[in-house]
RODO-2510 file (C-alpha; in nm, 4 decimals, decimal comma):
residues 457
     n   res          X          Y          Z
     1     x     0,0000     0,0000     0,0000
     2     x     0,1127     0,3746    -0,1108
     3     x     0,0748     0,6462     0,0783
     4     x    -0,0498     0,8547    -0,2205
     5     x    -0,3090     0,6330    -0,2458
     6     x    -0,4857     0,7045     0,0811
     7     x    -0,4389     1,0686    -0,0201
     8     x    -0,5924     1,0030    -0,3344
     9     x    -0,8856     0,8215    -0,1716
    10     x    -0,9175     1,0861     0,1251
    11     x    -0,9353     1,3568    -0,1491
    12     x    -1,1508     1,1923    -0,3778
    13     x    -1,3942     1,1235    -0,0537
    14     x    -1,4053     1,4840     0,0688
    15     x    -1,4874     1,6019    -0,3304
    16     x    -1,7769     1,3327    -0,2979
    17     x    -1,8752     1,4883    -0,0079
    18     x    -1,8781     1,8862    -0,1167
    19     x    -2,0913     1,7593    -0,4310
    20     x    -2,2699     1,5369    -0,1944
    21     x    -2,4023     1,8573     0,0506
    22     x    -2,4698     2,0754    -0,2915
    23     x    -2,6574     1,7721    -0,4572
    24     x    -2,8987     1,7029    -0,1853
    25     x    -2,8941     2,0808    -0,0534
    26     x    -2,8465     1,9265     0,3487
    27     x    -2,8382     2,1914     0,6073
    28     x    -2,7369     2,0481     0,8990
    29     x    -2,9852     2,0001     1,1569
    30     x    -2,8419     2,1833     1,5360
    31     x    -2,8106     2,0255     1,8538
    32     x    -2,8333     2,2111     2,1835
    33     x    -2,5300     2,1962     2,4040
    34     x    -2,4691     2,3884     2,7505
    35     x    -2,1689     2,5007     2,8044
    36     x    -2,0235     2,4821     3,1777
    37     x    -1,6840     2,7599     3,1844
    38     x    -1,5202     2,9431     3,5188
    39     x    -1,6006     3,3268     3,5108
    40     x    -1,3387     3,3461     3,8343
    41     x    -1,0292     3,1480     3,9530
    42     x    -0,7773     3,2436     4,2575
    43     x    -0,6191     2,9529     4,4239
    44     x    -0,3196     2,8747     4,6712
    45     x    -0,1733     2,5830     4,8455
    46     x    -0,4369     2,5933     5,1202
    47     x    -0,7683     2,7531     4,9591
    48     x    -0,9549     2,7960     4,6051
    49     x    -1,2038     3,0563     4,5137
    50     x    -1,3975     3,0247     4,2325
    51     x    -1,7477     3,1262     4,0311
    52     x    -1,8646     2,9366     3,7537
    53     x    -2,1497     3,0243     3,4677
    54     x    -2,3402     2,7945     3,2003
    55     x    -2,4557     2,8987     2,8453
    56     x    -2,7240     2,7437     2,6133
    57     x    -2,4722     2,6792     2,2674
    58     x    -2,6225     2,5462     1,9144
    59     x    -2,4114     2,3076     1,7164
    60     x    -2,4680     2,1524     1,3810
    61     x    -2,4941     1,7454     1,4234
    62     x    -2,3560     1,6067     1,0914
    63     x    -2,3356     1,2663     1,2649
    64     x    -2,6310     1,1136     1,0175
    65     x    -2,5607     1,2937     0,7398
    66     x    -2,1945     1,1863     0,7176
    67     x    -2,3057     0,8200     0,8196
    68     x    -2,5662     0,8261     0,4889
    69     x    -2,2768     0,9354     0,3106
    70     x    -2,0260     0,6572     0,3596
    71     x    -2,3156     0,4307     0,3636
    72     x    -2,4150     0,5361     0,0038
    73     x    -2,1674     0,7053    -0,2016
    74     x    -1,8233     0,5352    -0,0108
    75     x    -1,8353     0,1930     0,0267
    76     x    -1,9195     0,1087    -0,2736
    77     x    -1,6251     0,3060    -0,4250
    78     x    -1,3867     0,0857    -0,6380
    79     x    -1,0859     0,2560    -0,4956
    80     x    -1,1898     0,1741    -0,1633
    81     x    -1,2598    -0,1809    -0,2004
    82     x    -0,9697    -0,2512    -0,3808
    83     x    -0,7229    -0,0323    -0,1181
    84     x    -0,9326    -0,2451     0,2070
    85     x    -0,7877    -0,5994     0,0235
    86     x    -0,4398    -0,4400    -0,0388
    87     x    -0,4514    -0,3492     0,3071
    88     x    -0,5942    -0,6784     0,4898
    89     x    -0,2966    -0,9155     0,2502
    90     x    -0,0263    -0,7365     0,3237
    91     x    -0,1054    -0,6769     0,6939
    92     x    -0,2805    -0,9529     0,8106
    93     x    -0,0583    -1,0302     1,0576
    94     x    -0,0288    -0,6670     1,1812
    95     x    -0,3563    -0,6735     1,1677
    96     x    -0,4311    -0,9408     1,4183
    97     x    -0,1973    -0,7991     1,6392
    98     x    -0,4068    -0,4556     1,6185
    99     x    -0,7665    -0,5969     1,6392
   100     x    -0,7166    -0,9988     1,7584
   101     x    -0,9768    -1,2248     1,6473
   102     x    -1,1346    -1,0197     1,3705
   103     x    -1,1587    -1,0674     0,9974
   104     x    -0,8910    -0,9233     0,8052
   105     x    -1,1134    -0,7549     0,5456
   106     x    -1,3660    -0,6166     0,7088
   107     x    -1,1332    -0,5019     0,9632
   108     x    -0,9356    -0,2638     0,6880
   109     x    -1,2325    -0,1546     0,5387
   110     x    -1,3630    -0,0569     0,9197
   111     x    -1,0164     0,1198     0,9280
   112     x    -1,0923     0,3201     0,5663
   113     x    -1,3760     0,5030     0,7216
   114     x    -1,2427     0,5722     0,9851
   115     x    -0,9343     0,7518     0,7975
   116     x    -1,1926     0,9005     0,5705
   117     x    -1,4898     1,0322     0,8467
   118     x    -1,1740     1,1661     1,0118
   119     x    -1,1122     1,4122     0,7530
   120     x    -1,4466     1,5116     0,6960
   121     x    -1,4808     1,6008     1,0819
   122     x    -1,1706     1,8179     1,0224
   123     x    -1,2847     1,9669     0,7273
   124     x    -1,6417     2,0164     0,9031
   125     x    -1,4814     2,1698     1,2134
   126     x    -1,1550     2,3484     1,1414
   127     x    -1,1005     2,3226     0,7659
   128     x    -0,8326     2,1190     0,6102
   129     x    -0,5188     2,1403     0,4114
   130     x    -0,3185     1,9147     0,2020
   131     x    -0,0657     1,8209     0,4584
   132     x    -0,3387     1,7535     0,6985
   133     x    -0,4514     1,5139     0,4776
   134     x    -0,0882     1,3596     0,3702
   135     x    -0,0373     1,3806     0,7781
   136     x    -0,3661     1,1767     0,8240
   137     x    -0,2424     0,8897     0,5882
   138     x     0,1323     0,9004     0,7533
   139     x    -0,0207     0,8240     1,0664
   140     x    -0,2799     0,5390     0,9172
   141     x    -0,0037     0,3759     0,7414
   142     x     0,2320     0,3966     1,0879
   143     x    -0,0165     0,2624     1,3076
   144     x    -0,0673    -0,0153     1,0632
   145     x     0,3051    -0,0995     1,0594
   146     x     0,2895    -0,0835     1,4600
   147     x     0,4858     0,2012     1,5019
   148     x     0,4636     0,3787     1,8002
   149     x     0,1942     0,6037     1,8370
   150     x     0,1999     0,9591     2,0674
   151     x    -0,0402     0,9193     2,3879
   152     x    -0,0829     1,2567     2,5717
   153     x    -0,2231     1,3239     2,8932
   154     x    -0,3295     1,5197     3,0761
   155     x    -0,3562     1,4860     3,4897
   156     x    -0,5763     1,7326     3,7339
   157     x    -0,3043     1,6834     4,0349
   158     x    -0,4165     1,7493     4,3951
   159     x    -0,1712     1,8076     4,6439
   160     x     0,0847     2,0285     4,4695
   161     x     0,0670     2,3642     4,4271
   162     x     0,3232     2,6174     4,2041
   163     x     0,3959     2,9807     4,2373
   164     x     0,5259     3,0186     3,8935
   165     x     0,2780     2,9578     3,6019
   166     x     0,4642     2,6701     3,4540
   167     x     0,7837     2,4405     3,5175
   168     x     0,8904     2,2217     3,2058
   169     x     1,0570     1,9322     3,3134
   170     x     1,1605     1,8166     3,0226
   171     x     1,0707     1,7602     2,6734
   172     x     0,7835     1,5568     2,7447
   173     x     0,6788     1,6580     3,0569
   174     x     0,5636     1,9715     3,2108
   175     x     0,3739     2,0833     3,5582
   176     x     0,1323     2,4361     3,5278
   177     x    -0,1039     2,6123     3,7240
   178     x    -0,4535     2,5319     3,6575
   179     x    -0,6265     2,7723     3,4121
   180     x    -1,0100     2,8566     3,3713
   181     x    -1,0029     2,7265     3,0173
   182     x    -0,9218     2,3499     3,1857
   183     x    -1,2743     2,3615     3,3789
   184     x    -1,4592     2,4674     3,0675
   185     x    -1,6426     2,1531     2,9288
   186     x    -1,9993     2,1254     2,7121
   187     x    -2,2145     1,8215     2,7150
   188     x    -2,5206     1,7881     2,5299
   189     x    -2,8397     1,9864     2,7426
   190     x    -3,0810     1,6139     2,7918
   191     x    -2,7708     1,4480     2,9570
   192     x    -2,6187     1,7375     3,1466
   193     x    -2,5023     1,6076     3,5114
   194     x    -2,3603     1,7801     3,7812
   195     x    -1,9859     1,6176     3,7963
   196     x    -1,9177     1,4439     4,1091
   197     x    -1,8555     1,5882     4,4382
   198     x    -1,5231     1,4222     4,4869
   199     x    -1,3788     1,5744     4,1124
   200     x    -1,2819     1,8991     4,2927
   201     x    -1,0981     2,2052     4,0890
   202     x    -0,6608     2,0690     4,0579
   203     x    -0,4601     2,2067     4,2496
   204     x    -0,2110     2,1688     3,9597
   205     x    -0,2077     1,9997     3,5874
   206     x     0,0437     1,8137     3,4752
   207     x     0,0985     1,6696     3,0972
   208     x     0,2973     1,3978     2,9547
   209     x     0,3795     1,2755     2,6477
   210     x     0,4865     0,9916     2,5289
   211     x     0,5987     0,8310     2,2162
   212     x     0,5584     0,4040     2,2811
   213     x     0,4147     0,1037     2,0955
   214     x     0,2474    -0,0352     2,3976
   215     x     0,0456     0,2053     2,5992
   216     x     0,1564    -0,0153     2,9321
   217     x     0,4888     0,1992     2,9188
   218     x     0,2724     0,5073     2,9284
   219     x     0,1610     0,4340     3,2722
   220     x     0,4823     0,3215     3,3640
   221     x     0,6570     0,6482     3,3109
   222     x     0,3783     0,8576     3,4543
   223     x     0,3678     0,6231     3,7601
   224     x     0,7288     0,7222     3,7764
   225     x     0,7106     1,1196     3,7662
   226     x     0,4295     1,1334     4,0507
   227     x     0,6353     0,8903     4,2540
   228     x     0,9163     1,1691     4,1933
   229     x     0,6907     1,4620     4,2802
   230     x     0,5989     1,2557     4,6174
   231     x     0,9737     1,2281     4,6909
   232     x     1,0391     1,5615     4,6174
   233     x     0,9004     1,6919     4,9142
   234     x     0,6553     1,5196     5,1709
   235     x     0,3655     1,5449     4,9744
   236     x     0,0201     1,3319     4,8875
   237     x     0,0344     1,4128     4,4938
   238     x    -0,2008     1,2255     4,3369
   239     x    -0,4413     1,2422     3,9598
   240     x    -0,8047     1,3050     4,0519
   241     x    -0,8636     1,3061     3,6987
   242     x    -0,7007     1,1926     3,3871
   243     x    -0,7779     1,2812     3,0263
   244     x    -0,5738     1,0531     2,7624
   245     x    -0,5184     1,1463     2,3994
   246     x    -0,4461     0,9329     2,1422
   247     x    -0,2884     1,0210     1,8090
   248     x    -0,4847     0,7596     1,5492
   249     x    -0,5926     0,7590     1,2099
   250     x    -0,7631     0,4217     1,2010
   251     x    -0,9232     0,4107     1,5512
   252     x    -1,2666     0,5862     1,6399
   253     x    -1,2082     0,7090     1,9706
   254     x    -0,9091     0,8929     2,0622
   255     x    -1,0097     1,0383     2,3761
   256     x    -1,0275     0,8571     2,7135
   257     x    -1,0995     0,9841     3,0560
   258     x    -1,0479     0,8023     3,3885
   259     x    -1,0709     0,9127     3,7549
   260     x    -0,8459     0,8809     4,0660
   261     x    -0,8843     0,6961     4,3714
   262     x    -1,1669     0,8134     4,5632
   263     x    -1,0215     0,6721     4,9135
   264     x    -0,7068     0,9108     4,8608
   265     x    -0,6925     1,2180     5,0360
   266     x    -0,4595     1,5142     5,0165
   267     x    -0,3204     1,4407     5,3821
   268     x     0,0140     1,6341     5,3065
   269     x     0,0169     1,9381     5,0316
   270     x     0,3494     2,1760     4,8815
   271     x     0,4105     2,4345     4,6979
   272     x     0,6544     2,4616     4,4861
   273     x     0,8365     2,8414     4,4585
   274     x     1,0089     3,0224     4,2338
   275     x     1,3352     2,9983     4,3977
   276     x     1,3710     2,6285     4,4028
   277     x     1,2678     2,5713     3,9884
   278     x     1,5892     2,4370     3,9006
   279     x     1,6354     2,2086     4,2288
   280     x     1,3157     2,0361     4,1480
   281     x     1,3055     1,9624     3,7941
   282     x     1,6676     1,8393     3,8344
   283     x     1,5276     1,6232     4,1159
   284     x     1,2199     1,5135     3,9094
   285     x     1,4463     1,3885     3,6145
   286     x     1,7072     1,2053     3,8064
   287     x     1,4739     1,0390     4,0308
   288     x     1,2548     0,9033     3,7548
   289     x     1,5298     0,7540     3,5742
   290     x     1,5952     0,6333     3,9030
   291     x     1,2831     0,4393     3,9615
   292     x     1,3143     0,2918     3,6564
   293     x     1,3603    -0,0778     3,7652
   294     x     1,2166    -0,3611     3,7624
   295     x     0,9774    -0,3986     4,0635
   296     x     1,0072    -0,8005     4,0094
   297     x     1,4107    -0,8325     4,0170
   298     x     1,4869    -0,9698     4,3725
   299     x     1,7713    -0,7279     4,3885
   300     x     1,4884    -0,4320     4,3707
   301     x     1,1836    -0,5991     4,5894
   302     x     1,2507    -0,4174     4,8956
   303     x     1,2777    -0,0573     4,7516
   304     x     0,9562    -0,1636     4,5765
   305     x     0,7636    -0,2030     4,8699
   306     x     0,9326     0,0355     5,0488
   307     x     0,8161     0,3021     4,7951
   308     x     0,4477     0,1029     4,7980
   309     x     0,4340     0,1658     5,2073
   310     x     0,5474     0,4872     5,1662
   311     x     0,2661     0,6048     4,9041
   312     x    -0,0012     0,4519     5,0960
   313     x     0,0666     0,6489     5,4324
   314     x     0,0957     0,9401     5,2319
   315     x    -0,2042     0,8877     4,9816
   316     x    -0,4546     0,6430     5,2073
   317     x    -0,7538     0,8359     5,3783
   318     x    -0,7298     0,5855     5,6763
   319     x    -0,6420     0,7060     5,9971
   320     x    -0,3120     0,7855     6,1624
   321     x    -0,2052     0,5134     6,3539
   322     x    -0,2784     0,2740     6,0127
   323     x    -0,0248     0,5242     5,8425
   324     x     0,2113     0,5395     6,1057
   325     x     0,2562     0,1344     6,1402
   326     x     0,2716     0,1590     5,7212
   327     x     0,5481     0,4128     5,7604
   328     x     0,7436     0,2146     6,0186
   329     x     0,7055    -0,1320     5,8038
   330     x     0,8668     0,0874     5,5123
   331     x     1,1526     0,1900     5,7252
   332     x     1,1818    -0,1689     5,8022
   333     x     1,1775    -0,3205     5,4417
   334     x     1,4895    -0,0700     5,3856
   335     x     1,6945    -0,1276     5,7457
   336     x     1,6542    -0,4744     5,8587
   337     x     1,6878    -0,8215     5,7659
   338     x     1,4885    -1,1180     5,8580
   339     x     1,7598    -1,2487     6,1026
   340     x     1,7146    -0,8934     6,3372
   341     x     1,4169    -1,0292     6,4304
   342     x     1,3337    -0,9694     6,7917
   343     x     1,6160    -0,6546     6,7753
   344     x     1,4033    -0,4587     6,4972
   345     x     1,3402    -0,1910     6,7293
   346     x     1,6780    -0,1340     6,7951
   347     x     1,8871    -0,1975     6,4874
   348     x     1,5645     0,0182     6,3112
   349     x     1,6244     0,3499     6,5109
   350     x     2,0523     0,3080     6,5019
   351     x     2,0342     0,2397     6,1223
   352     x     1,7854     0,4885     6,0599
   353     x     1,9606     0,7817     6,2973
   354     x     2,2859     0,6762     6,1786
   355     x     2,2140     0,7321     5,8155
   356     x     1,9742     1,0535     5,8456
   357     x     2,2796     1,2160     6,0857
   358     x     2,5353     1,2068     5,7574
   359     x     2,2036     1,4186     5,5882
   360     x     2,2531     1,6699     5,8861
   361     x     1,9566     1,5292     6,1021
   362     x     1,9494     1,5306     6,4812
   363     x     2,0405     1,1735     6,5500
   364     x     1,9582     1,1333     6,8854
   365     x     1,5861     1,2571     6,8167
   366     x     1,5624     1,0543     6,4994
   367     x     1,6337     0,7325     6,7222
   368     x     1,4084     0,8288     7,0328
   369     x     1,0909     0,8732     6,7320
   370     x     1,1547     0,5881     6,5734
   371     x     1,1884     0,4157     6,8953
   372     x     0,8660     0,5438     7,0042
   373     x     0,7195     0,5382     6,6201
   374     x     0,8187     0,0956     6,6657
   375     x     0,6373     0,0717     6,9701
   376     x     0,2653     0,2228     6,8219
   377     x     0,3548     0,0399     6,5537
   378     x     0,3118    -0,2776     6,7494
   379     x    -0,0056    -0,1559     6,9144
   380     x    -0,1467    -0,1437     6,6190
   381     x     0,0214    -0,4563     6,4871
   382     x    -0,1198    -0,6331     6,7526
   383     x    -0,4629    -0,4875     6,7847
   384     x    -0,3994    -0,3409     7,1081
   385     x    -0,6993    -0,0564     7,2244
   386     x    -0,5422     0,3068     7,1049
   387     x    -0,6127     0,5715     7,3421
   388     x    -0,7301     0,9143     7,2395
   389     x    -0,4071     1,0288     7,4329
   390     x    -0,2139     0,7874     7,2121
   391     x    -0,3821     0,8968     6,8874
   392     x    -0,2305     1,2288     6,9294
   393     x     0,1126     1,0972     7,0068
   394     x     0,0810     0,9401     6,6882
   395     x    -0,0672     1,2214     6,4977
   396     x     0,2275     1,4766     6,6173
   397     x     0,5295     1,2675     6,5396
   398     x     0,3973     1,0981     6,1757
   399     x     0,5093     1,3324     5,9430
   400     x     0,8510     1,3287     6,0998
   401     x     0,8451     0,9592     6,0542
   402     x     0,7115     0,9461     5,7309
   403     x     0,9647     1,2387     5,6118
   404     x     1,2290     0,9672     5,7807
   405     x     1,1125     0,6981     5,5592
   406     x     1,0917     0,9761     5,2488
   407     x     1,4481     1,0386     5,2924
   408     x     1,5870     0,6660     5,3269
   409     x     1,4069     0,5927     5,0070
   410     x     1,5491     0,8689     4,8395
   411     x     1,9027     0,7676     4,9392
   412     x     1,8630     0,3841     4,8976
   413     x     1,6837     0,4647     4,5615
   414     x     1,9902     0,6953     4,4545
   415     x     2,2372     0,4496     4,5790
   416     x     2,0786     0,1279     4,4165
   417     x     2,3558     0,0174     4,2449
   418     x     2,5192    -0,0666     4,5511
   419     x     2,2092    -0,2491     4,7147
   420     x     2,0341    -0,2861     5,0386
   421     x     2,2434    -0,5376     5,1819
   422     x     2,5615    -0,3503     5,1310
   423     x     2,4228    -0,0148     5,2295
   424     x     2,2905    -0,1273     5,5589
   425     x     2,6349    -0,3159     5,6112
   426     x     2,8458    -0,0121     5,5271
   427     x     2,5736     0,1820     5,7817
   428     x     2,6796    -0,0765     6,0299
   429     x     3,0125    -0,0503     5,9788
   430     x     3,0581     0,3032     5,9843
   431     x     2,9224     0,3089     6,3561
   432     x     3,2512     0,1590     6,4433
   433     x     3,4882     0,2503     6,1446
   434     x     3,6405     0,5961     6,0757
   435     x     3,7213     0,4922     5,7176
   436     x     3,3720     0,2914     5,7279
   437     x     3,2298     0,6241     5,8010
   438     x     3,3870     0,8246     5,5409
   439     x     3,2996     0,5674     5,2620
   440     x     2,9537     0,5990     5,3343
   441     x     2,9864     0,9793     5,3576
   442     x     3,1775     0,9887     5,0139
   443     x     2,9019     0,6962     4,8948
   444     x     2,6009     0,9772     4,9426
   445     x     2,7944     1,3011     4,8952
   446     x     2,8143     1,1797     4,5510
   447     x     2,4803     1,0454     4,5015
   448     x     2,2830     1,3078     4,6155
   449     x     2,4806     1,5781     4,7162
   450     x     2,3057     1,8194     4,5180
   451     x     1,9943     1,7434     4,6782
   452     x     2,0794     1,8213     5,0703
   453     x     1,8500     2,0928     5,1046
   454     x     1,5426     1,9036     4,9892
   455     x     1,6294     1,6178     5,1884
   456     x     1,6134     1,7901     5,4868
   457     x     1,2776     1,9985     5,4136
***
């Protein structure tokens, strides 16, 4: 199959189509929309003001008209039969790959309209060029050599919140303020419903793109950047709503929306200043390429769970002394071994003080919390009755402890290379080692050195 033929054919179609309006004089008939849009917006990290407004809007619904037309004046085209066999012999294997299970021909012919309702929507709704058209059959012949295809999406964050109006991570990522025009939406006046109660206005939107042949990768990377923005500073960060783009030519829908947990809460919010731009995007990038490993390796598991413990404390809406034992258990996975059991309390609050003091941390009050942090822990463990009096124990010392188990990830997950068994030896040995000491010292001065001051926020 030639490119120039599916611009032939998409021409030849939206010709058909011109004559087919003028033949049959069609006007249109118009649909009534209302239009929800923000008249108002001011927000900050711990408030939102806003005032919204509706409008009745009239559009013209050329859904049956350019149904009819396929029905009568495509399908029966000879250049379209003849480019749907092309198509289904010479990628029948692609094919099945694309769309398992389904017949070959009808499949490409499905595909043809697609391509050619496509253009006609364009054409109906922003007017359309030649290289739109030769850009249209690019992408159709791409996707049908399984090339990867662009996904984009976009993410209403809560949690976060940025003074400056947008921070470009890189290439493919960026982080912005939320904008009136991202509230505006229209549905169609018979099915208009209030949205949910728990879709509240972002405190932040954040868009990704990413070039991939299998859309698992997508949510791979992404997963990886809000894990990032959650060790950036001690913060629940987390998609309330996500709206995916796909770039197709042969697919119908290429717009998908999907919502966030509802049993999240935004226990722990940030902002992000102007001052500290470059810090954080240089933290965002090398941490994602960081977490980049495979979750299933045994050399990995720990910091995997770890980092699972740590984002359910933070993101969970269950209550404190729940997040507080799933704090302590990730400080665990990092700093012990199966054969401290019985010692856990005490090797946990050394190792832990021992490593935080080379950050700059008080060590003697990081070992008397965690010491005190191990004993709720078993309370709870152990279903033991928690006192009101205890409750707020546990409610004033858990973001210390969870910023404790923030910071060992960050180091462990920056020093990976060298592993958790060897980094909790060399933490053992530099309690009674000089030169011990000063290898660890050297060990995290180089890994994330330039990250001090946001490891001890």
């Amino acid at each position: 199959m030639k490119i120039t033929d599916l611009i032939n054919l998409g021409k030849k179609a939206l010709k058909m189509f011109d004559d087919y309006i003028a033949e049959k004089k069609i006007v249109p008939p118009m649909r009534v929309y209302i239009r929800h849009f923000i008249t108002d917006l001011e927000m900050s990290e711990t408030s939102c003001r806003s005032q919204s407004s509706s409008e009745i809007i009239q559009k013209p619904d050329w859904a049956k008209i350019v149904f009819d037309f396929m029905e009568e004046r495509i399908k029966s085209l000879p250049e379209f039969k003849q480019l749907a066999q092309i198509i289904a012999k010479r990628y029948k294997r692609n094919i099945n790959k694309l769309a398992q299970g389904c017949n070959e021909k009808s499949q490409s012919a499905f595909w043809l309209e697609t391509f050619i309702q496509k253009l006609i929507y364009e054409k109906l709704e922003n007017g359309i060029s030649e290289d739109t058209i030769i850009e249209y059959a690019s992408l159709f012949k791409s996707e049908l050599e399984l090339s990867p295809i662009e996904y984009r999406y976009k993410h209403w964050l809560e949690g976060i919140f940025l003074e400056p109006e947008l921070i470009k991570i890189n290439d493919y990522v960026l982080i912005r303020k939320t904008q009136k025009e991202d509230l505006e939406y229209t549905k169609d006046i018979f099915f208009d419903t209030p949205r949910p109660k728990y879709m509240s206005i972002p405190s932040a939107i954040l868009e990704i793109t990413v070039i991939t042949k299998d859309e698992r990768e997508c949510q791979e990377y992404i997963n990886r950047i809000l894990n990032s923005l959650r060790l950036y500073k001690l913060c629940s960060v987390y998609p309330i709503e996500t709206i995916r783009t796909r770039r197709t030519a042969i697919w119908p829908e290429d717009l998908g929306y999907s919502w966030g947990y509802k049993n999240y809460s935004s226990f722990k919010k940030t902002t992000i200043t102007e001052s500290e731009i470059d810090t954080f995007v240089d933290f965002i990038n090398i941490m994602e390429q960081k977490l980049n490993f495979n979750k299933e390796d045994k050399k990995y598991r720990t910091l995997y769970i770890s980092l699972d413990r740590y984002n359910n404390a933070l993101l969970e809406a269950i209550d404190v002394e729940r997040k507080l034992m799933t704090t302590v258990m990730g400080l665990e996975s990092l700093l012990t071994f199966e054969k401290d059991r019985g010692e856990n309390a005490f090797k946990l609050s050394i190792r832990c003080a021992k490593l935080l003091g080379f950050i700059g941390f008080d060590v003697e009050k990081v070992k008397k919390l965690i010491e005190e942090a191990y004993s709720y822990r078993n309370k709870v463990v152990h279903g033991s009755y928690i006192s009101s009096e205890v409750r707020k124990k546990i409610s004033k010392i858990l973001l210390e402890i969870l910023n404790y188990l923030r910071v060992s990830l960050i180091i462990f997950i920056s020093c990976q290379e060298i592993g958790k068994d060897k980094i909790v030896e060399m933490i053992d040995k530099s309690m009674i080692s000089k030169d011990a000491h000063d290898d660890l010292k050297k060990l995290l001065e180089k890994n994330i050195g330039n990250f001090i001051k946001v490891l001890k926020e």
